[in-house]
N, CA, C, O and CB atoms as a CASP TS submission, in Angstrom:
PFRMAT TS
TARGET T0000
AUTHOR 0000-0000-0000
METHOD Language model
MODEL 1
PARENT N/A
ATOM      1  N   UNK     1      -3.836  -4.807  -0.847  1.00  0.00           N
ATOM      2  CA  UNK     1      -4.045  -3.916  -1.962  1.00  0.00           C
ATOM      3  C   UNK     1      -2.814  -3.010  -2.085  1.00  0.00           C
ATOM      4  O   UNK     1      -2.130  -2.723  -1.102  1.00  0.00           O
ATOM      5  CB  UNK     1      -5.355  -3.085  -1.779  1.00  0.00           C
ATOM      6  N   UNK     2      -2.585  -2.623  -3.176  1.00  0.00           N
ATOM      7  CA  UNK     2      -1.505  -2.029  -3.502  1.00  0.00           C
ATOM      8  C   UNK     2      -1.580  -0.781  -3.872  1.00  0.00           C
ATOM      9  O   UNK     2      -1.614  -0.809  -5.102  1.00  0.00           O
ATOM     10  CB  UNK     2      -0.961  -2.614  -4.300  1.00  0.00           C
ATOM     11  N   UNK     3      -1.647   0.802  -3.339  1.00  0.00           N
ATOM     12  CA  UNK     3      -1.375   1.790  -4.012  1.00  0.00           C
ATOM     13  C   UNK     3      -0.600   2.492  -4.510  1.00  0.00           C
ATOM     14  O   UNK     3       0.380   2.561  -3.768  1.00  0.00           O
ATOM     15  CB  UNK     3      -1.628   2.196  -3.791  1.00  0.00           C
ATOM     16  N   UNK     4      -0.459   3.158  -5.501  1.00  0.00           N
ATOM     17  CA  UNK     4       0.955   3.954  -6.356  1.00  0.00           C
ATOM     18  C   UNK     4       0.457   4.755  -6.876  1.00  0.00           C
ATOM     19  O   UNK     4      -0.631   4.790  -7.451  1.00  0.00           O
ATOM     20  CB  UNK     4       1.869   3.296  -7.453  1.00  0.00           C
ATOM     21  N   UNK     5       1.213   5.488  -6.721  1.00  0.00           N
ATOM     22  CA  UNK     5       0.966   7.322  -7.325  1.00  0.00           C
ATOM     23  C   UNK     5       1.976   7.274  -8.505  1.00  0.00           C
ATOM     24  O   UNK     5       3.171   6.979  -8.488  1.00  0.00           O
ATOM     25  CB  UNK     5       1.557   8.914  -5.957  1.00  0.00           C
ATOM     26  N   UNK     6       0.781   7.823 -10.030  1.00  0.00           N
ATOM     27  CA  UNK     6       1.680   8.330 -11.197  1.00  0.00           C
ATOM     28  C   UNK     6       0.776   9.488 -11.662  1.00  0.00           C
ATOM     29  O   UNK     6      -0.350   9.956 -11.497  1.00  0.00           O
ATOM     30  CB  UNK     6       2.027   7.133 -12.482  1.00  0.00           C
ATOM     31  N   UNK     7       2.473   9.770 -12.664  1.00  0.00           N
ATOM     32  CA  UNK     7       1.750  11.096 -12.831  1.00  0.00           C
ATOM     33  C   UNK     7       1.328  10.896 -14.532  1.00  0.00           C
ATOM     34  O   UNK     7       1.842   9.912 -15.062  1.00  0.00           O
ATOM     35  CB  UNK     7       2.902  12.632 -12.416  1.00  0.00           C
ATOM     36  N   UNK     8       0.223  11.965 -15.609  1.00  0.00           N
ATOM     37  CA  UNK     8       0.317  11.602 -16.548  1.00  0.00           C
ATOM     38  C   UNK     8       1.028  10.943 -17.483  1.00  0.00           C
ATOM     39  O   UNK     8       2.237  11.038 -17.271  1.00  0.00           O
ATOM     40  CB  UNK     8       0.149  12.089 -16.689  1.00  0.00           C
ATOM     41  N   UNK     9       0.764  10.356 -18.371  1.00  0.00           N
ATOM     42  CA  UNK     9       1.710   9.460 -19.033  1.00  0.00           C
ATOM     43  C   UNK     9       2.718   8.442 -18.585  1.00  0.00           C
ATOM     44  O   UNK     9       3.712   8.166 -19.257  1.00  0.00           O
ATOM     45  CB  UNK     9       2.329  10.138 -19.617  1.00  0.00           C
ATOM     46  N   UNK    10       2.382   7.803 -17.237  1.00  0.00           N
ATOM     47  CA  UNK    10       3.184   7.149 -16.254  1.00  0.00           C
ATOM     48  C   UNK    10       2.489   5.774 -16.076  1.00  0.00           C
ATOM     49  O   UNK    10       1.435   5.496 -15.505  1.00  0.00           O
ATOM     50  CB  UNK    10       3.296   8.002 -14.885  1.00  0.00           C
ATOM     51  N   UNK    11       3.375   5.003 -16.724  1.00  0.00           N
ATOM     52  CA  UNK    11       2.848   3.289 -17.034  1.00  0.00           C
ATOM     53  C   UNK    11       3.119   2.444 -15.259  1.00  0.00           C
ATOM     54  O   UNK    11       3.927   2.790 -14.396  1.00  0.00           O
ATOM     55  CB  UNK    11       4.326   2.275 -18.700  1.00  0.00           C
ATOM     56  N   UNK    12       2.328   1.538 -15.225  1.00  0.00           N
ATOM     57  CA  UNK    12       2.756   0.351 -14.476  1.00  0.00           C
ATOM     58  C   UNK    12       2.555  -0.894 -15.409  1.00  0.00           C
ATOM     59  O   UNK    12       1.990  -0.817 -16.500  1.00  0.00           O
ATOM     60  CB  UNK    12       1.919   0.204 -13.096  1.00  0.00           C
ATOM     61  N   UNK    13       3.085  -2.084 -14.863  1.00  0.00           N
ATOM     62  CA  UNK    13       2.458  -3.516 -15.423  1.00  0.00           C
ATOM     63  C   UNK    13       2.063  -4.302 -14.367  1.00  0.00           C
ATOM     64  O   UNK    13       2.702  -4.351 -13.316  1.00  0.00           O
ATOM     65  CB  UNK    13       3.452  -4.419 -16.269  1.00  0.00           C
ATOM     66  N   UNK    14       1.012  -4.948 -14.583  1.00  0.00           N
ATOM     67  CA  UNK    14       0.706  -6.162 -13.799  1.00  0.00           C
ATOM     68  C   UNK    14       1.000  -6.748 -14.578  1.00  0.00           C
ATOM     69  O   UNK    14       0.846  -6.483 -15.771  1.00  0.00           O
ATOM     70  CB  UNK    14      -0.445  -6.529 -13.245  1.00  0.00           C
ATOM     71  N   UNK    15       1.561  -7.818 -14.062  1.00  0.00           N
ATOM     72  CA  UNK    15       1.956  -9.325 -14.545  1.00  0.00           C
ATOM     73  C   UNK    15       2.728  -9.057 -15.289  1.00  0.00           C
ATOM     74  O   UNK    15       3.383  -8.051 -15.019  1.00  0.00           O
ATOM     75  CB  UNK    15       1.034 -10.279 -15.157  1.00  0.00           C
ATOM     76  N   UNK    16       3.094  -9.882 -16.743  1.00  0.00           N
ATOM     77  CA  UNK    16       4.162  -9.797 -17.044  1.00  0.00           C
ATOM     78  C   UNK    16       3.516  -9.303 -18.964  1.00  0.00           C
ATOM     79  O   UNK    16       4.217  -9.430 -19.968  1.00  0.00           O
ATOM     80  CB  UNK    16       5.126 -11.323 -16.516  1.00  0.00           C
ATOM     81  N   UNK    17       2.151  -8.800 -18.944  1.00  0.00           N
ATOM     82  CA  UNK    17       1.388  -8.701 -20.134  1.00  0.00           C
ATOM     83  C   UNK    17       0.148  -7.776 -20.066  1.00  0.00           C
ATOM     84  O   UNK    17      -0.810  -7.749 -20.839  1.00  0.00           O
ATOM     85  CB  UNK    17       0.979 -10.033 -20.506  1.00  0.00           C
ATOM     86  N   UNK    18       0.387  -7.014 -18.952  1.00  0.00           N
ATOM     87  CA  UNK    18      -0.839  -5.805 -18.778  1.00  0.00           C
ATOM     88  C   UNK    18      -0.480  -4.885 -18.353  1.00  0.00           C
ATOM     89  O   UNK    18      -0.169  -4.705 -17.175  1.00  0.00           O
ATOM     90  CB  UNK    18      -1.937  -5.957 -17.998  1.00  0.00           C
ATOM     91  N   UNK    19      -0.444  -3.962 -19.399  1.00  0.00           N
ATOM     92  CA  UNK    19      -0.107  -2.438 -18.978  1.00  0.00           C
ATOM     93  C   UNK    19      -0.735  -1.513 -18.382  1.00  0.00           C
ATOM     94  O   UNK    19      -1.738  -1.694 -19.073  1.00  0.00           O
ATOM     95  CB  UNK    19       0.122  -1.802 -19.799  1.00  0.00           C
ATOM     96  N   UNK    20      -1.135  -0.420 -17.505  1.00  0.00           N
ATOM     97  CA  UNK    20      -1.962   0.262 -17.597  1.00  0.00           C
ATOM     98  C   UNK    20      -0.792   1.857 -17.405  1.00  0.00           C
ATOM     99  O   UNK    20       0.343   1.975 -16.942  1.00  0.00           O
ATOM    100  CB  UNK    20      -3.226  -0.242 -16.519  1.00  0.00           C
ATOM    101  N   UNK    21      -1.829   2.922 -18.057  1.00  0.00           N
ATOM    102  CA  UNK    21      -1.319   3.660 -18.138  1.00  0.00           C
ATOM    103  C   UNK    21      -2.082   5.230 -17.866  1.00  0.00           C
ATOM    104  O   UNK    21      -3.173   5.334 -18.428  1.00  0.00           O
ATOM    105  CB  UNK    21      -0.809   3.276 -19.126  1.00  0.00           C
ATOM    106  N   UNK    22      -1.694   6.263 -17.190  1.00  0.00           N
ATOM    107  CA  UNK    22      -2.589   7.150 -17.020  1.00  0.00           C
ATOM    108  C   UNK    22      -2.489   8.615 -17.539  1.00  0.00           C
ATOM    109  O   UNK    22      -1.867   9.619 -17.190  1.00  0.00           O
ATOM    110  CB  UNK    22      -2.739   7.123 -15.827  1.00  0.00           C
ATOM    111  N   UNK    23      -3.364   8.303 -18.517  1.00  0.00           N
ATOM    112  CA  UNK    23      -3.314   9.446 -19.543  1.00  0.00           C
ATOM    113  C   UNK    23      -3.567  10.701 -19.519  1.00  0.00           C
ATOM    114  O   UNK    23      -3.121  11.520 -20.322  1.00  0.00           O
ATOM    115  CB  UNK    23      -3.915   9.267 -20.344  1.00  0.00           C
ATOM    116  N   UNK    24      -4.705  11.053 -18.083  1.00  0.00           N
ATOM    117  CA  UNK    24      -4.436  11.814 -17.562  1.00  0.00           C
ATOM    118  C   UNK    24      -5.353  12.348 -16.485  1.00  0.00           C
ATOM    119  O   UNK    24      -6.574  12.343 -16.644  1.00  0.00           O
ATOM    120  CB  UNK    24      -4.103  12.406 -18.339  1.00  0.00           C
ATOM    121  N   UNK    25      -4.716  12.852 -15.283  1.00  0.00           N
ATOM    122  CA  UNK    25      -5.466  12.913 -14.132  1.00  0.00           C
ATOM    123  C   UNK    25      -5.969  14.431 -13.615  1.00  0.00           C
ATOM    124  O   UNK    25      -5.233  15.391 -13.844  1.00  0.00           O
ATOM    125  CB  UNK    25      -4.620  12.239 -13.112  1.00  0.00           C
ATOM    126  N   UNK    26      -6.999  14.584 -13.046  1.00  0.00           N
ATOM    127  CA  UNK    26      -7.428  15.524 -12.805  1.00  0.00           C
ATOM    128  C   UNK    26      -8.059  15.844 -10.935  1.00  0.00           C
ATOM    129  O   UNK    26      -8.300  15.180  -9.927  1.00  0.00           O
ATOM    130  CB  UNK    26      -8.310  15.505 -13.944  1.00  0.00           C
ATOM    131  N   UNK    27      -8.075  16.733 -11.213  1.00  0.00           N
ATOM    132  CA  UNK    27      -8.968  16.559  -9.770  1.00  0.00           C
ATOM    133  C   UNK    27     -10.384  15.969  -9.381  1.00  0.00           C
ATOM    134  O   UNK    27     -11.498  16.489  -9.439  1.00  0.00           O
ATOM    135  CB  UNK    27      -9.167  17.766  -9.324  1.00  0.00           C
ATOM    136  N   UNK    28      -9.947  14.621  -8.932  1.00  0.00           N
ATOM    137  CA  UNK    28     -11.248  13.643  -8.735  1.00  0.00           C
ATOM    138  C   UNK    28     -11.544  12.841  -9.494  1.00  0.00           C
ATOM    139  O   UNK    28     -12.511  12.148  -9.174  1.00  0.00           O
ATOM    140  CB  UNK    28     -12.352  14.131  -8.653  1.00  0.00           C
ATOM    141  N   UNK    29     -10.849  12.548 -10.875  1.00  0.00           N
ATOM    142  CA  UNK    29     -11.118  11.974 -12.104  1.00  0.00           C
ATOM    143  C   UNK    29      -9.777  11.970 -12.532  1.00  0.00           C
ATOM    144  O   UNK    29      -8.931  12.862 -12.469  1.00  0.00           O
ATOM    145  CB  UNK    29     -12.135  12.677 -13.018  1.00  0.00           C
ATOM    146  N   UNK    30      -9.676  10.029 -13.289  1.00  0.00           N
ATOM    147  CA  UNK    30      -8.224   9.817 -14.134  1.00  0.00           C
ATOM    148  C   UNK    30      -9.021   9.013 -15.514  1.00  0.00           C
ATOM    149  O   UNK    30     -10.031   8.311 -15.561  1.00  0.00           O
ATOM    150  CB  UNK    30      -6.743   8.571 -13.089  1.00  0.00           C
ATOM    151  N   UNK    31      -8.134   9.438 -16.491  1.00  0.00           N
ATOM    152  CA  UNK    31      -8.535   8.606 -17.364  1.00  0.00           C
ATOM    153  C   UNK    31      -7.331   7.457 -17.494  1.00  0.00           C
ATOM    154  O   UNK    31      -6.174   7.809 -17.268  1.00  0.00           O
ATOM    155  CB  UNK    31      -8.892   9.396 -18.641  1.00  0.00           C
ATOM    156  N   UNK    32      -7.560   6.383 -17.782  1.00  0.00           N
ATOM    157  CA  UNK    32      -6.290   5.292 -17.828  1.00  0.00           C
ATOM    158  C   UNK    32      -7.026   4.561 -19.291  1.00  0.00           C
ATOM    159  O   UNK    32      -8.160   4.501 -19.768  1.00  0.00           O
ATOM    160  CB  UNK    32      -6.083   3.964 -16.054  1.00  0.00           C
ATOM    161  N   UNK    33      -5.341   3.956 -19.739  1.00  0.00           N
ATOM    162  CA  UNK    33      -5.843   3.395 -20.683  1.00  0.00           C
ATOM    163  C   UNK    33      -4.550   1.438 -20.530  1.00  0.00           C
ATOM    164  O   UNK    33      -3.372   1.179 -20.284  1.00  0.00           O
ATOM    165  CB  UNK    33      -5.700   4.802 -22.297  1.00  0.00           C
ATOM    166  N   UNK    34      -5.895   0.610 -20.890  1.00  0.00           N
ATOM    167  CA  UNK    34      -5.224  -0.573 -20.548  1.00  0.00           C
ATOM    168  C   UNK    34      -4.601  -1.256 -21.451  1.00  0.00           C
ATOM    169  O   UNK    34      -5.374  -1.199 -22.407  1.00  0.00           O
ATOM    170  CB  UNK    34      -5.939  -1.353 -20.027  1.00  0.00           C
ATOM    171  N   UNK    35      -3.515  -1.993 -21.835  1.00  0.00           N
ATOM    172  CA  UNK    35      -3.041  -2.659 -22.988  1.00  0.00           C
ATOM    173  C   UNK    35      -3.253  -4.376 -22.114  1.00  0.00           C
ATOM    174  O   UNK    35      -2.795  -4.558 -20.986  1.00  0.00           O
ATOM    175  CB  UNK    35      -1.165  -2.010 -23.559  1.00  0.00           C
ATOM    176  N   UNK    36      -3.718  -5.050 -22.593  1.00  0.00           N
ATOM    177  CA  UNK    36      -4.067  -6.925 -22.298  1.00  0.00           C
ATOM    178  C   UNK    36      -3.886  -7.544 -23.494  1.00  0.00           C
ATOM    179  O   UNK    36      -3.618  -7.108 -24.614  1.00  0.00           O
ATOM    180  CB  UNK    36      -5.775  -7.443 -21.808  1.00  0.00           C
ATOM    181  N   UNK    37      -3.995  -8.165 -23.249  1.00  0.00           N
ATOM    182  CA  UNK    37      -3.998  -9.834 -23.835  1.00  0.00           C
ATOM    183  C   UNK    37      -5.393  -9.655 -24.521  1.00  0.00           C
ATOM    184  O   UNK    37      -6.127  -8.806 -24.014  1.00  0.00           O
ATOM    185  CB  UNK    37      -3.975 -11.355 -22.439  1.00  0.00           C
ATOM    186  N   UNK    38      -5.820 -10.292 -25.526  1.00  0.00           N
ATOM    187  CA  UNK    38      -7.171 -10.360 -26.192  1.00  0.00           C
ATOM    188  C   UNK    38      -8.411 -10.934 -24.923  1.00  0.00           C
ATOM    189  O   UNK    38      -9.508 -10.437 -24.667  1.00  0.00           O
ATOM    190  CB  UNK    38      -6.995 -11.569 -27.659  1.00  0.00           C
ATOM    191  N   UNK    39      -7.684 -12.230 -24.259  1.00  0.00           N
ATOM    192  CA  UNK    39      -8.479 -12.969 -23.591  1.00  0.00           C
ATOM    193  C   UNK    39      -8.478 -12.382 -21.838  1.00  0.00           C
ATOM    194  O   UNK    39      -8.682 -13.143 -20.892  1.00  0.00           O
ATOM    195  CB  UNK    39      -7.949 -14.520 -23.888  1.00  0.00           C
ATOM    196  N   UNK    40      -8.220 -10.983 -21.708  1.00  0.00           N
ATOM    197  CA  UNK    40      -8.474 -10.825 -20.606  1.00  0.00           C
ATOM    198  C   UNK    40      -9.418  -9.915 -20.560  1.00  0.00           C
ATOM    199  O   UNK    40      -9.371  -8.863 -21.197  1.00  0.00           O
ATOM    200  CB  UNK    40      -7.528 -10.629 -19.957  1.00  0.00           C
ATOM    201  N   UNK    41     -10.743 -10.404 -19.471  1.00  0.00           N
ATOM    202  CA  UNK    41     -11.462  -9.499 -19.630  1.00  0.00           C
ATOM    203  C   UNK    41     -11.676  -8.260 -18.501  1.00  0.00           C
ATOM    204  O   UNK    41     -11.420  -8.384 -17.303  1.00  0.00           O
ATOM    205  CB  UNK    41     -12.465 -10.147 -19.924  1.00  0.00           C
ATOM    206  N   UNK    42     -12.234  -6.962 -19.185  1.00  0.00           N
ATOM    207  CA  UNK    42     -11.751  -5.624 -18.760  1.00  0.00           C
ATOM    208  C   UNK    42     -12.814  -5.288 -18.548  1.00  0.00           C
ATOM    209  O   UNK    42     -13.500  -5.189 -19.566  1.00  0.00           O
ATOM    210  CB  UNK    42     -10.983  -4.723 -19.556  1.00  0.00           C
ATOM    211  N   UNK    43     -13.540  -4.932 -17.173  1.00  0.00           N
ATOM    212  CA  UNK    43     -14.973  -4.006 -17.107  1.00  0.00           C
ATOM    213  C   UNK    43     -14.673  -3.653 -15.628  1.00  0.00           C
ATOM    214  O   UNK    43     -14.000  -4.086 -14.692  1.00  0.00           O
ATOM    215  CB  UNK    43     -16.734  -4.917 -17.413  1.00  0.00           C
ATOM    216  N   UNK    44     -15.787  -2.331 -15.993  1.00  0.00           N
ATOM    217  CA  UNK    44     -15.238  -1.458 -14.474  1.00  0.00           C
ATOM    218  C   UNK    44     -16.015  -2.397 -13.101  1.00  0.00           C
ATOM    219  O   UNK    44     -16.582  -3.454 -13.379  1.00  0.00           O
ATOM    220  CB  UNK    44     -16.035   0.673 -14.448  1.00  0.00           C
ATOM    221  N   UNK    45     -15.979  -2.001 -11.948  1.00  0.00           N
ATOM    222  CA  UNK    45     -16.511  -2.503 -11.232  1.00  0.00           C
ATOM    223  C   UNK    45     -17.967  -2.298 -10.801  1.00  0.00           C
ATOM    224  O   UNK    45     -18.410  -3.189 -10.076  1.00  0.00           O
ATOM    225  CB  UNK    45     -15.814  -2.426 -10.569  1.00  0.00           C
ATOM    226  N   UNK    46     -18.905  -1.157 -11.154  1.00  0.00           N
ATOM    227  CA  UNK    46     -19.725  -0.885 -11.144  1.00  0.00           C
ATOM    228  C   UNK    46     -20.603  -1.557 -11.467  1.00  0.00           C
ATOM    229  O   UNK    46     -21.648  -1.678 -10.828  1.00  0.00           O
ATOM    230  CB  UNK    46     -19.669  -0.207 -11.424  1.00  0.00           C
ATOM    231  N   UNK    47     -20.255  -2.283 -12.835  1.00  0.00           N
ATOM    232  CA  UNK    47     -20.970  -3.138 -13.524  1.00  0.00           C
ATOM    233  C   UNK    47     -21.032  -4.765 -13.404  1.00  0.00           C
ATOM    234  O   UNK    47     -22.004  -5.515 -13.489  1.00  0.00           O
ATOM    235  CB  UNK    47     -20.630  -2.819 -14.629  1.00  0.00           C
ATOM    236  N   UNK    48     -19.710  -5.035 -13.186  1.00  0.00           N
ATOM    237  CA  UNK    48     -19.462  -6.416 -12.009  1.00  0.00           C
ATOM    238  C   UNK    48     -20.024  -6.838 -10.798  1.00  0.00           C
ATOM    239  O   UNK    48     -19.736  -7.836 -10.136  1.00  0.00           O
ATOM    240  CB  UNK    48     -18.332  -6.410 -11.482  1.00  0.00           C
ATOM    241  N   UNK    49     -20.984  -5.836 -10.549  1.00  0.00           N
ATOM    242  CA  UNK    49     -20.915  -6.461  -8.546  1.00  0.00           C
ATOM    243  C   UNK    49     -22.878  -5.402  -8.100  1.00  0.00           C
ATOM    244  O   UNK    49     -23.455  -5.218  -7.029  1.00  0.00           O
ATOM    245  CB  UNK    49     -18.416  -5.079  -6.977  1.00  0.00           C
ATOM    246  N   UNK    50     -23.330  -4.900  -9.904  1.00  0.00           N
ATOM    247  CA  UNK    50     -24.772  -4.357 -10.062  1.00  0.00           C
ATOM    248  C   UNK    50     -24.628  -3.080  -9.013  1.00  0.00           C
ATOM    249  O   UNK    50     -25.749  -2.888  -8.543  1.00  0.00           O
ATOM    250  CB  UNK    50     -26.117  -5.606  -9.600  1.00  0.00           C
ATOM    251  N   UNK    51     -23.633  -2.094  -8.446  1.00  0.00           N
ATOM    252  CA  UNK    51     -24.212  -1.036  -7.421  1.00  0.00           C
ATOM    253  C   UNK    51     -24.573   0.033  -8.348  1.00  0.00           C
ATOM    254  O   UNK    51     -25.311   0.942  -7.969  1.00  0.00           O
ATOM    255  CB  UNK    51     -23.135  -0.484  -6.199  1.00  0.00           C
ATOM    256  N   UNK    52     -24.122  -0.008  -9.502  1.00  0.00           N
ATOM    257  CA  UNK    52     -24.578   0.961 -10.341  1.00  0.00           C
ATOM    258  C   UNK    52     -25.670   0.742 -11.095  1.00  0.00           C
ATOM    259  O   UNK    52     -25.566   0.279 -12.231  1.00  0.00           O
ATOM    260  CB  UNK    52     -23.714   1.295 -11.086  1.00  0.00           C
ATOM    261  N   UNK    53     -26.891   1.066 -10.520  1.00  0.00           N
ATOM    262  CA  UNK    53     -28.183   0.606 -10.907  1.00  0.00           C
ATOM    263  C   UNK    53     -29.095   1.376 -11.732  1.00  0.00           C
ATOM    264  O   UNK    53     -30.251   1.132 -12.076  1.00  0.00           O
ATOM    265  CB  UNK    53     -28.819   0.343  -9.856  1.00  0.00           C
ATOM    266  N   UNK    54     -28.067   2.697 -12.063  1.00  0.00           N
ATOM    267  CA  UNK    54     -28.735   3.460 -13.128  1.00  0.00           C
ATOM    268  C   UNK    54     -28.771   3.102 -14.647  1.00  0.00           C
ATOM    269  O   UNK    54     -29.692   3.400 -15.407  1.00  0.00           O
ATOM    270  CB  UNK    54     -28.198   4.657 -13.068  1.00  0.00           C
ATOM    271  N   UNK    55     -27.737   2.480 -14.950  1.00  0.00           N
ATOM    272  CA  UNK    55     -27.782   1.493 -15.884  1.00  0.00           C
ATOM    273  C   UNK    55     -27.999  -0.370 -16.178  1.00  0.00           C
ATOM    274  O   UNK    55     -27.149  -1.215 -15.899  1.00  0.00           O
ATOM    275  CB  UNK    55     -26.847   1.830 -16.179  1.00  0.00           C
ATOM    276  N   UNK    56     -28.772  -0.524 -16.531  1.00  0.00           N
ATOM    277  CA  UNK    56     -29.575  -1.788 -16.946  1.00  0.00           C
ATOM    278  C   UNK    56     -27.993  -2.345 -17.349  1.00  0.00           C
ATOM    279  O   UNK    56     -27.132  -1.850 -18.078  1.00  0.00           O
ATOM    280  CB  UNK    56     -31.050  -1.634 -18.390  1.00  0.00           C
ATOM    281  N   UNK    57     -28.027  -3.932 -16.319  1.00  0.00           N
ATOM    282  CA  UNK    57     -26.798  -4.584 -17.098  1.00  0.00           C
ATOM    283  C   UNK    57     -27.671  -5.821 -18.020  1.00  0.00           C
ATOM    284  O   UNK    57     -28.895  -5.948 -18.052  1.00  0.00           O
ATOM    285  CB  UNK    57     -25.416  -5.342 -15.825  1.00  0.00           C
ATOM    286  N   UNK    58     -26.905  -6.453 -18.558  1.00  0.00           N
ATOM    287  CA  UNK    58     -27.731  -7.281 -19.192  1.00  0.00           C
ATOM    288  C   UNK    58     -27.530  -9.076 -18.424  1.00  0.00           C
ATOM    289  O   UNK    58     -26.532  -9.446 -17.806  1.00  0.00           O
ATOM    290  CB  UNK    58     -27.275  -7.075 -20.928  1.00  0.00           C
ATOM    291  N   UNK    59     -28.409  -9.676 -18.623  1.00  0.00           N
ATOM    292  CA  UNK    59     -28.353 -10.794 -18.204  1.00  0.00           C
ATOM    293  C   UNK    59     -27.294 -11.937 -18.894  1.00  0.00           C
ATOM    294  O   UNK    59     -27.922 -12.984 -19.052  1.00  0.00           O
ATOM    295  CB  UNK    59     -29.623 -11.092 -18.245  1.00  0.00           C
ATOM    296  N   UNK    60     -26.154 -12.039 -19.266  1.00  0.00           N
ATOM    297  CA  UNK    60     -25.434 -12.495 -20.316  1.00  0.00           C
ATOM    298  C   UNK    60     -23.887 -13.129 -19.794  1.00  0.00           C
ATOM    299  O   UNK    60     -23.288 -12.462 -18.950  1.00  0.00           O
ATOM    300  CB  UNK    60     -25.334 -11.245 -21.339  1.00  0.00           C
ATOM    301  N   UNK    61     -23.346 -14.216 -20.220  1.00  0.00           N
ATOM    302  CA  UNK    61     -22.183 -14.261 -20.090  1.00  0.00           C
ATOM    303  C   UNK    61     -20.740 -13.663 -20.676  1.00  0.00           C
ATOM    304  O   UNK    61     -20.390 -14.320 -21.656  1.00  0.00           O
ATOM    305  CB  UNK    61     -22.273 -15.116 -20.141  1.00  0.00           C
ATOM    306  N   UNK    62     -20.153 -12.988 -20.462  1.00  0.00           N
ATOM    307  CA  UNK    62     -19.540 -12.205 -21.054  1.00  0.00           C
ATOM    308  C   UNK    62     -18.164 -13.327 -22.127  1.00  0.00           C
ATOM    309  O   UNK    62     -17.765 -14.388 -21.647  1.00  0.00           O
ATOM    310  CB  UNK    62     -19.058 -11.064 -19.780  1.00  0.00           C
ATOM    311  N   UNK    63     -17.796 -12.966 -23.127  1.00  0.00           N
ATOM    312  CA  UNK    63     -16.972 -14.051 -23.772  1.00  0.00           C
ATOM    313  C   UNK    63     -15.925 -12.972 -24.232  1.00  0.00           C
ATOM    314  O   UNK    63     -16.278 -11.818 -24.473  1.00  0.00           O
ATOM    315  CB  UNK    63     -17.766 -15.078 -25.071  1.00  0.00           C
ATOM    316  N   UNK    64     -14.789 -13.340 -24.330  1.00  0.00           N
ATOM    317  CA  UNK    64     -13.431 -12.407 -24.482  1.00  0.00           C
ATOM    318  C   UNK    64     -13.962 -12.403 -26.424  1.00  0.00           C
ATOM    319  O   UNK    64     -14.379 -13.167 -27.293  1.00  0.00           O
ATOM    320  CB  UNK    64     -11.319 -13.463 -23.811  1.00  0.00           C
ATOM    321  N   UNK    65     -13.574 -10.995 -26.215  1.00  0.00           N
ATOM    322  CA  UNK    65     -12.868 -10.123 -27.629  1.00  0.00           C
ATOM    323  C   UNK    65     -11.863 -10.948 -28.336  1.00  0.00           C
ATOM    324  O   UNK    65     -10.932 -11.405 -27.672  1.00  0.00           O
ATOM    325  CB  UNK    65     -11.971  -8.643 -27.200  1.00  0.00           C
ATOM    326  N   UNK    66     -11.938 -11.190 -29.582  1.00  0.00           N
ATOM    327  CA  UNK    66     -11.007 -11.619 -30.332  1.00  0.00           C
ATOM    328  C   UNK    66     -10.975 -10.669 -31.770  1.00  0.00           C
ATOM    329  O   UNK    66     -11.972 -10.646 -32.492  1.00  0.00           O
ATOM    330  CB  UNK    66     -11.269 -13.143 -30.503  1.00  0.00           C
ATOM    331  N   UNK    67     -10.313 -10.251 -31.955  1.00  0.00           N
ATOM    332  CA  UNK    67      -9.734  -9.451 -33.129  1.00  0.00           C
ATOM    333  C   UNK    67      -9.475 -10.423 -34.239  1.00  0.00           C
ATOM    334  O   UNK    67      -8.706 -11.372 -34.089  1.00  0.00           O
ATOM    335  CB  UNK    67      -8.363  -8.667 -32.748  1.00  0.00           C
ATOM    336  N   UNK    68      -9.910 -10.261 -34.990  1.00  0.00           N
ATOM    337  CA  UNK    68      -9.332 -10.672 -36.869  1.00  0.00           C
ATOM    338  C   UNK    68      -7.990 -10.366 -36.589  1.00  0.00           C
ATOM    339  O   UNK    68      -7.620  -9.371 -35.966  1.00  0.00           O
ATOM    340  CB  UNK    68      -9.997  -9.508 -38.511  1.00  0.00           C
ATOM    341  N   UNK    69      -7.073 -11.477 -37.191  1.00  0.00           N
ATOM    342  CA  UNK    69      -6.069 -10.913 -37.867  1.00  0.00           C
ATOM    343  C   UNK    69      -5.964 -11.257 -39.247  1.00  0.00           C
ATOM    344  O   UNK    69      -5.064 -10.777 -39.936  1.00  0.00           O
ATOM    345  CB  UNK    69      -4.966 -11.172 -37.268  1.00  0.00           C
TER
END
């Protein structure tokens, strides 16, 4: 695993087509915002792996976002 320290407004990329960027951090809390590909899909982990059981996930396969152009 890889950690790195940025500070607001301070980009990394994975790969060679995913940005992430952190818009802004606080004590104990960051907000980030991700730039992908249409077909990559983006959900937190909470909801991937059910430990967050205060919210109902749904039983469903998830299918990538595609935008109109």
């Amino acid at each position: 695993m890889l950690s790195i320290t940025r500070k607001n407004g301070q980009s990394f990329y994975v790969g060679d087509d995913i940005v992430i960027t952190v818009k802004r951090a606080t004590k104990g809390s960051a907000v980030i915002s991700i730039k992908a590909p249409d077909d990559i899909l983006i959900m937190r982990t909470e909801l991937m792996d059910g430990s967050f059981t205060d919210i109902p996930v749904p039983d469903v396969v998830f299918e990538p976002f595609h935008k109109e152009r």
